[in-house]
N, CA and C of each residue as an Amber inpcrd file, in Angstrom:
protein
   114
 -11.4650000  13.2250000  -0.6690000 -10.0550000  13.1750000  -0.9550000
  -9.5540000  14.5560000  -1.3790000 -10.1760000  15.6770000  -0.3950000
  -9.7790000  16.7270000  -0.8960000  -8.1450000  17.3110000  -0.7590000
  -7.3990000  16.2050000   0.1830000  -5.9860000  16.7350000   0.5140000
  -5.1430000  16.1490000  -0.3010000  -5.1620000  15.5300000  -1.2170000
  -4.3020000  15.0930000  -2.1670000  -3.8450000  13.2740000  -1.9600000
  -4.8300000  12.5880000  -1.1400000  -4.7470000  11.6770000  -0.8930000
  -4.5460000  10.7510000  -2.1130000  -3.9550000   9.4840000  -1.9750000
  -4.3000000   8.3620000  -2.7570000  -4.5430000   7.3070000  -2.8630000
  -5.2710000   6.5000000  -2.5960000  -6.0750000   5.2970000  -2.1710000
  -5.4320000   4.2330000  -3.6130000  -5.0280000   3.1660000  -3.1170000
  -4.5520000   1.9190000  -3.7220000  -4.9330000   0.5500000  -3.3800000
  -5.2680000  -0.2200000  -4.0240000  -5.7560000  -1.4460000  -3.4080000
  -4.2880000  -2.2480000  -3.4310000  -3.9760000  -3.4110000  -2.6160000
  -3.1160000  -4.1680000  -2.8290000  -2.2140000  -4.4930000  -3.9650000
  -2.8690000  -5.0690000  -5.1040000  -2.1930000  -5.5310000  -5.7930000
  -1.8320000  -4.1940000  -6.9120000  -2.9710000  -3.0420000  -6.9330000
  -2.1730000  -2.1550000  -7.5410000  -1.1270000  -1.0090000  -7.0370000
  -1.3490000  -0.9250000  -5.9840000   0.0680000  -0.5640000  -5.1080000
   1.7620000  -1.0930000  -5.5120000   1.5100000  -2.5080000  -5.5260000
   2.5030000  -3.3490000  -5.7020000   2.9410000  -3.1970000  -7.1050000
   1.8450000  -2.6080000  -7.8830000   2.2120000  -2.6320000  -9.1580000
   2.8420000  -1.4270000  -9.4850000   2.3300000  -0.6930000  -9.0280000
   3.1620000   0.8230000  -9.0900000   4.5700000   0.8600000  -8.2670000
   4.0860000   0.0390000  -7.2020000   6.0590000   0.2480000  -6.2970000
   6.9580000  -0.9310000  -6.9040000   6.2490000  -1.2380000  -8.0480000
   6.7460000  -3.1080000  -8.8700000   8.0790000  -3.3910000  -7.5850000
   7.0830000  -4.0540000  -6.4590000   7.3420000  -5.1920000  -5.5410000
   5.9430000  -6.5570000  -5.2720000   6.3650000  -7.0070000  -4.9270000
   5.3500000  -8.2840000  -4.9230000   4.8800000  -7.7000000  -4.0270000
   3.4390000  -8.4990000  -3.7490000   2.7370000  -8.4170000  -2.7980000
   2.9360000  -8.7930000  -1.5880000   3.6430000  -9.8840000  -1.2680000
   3.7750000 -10.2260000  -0.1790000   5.3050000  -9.4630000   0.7450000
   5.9260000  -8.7580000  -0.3510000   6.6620000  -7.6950000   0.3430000
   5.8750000  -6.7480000   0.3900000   4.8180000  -5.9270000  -0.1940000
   4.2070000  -5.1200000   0.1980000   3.2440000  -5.4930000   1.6580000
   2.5200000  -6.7520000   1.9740000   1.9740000  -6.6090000   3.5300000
   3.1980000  -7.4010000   4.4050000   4.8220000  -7.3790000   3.9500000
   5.3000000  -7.8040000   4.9810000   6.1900000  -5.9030000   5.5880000
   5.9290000  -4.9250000   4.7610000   5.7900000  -3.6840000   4.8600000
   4.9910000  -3.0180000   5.8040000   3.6690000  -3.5130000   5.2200000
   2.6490000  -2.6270000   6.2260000   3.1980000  -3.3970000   7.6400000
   2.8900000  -4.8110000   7.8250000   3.2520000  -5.1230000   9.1300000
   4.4480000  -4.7050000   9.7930000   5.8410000  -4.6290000   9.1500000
   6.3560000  -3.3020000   9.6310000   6.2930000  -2.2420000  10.3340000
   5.0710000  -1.6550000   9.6780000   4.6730000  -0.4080000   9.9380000
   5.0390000   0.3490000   8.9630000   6.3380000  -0.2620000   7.7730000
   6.9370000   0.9890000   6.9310000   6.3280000   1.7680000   6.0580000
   4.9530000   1.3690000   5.9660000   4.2230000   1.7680000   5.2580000
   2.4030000   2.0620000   5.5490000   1.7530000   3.4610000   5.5420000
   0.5230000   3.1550000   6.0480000  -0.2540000   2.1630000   5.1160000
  -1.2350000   1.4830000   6.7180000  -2.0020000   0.5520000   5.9250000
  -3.5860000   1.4500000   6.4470000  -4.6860000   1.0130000   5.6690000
  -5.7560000   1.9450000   6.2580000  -7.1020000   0.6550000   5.8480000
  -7.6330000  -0.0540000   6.1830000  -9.1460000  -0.9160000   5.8790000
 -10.1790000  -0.0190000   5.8260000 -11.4530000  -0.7080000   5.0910000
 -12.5610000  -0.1050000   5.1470000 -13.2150000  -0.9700000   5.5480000
């Protein structure tokens, strides 16, 4: 993560953008937002 990346799991994402979760993956499916799996 040398470029300044920041890795979030679901529910703490949501907690930081304080939106629910299920607006946060109706986002990624969007596209409005990157989604990335491991």
């Amino acid at each position: 993560m040398d470029n300044g990346d920041i890795i979030f799991t679901i529910q703490k994402l949501a907690e930081y953008l304080k939106i629910s979760r299920s607006t946060l993956y109706k986002l990624s499916q969007e596209g409005k937002i990157p989604v990335f799996a491991f």
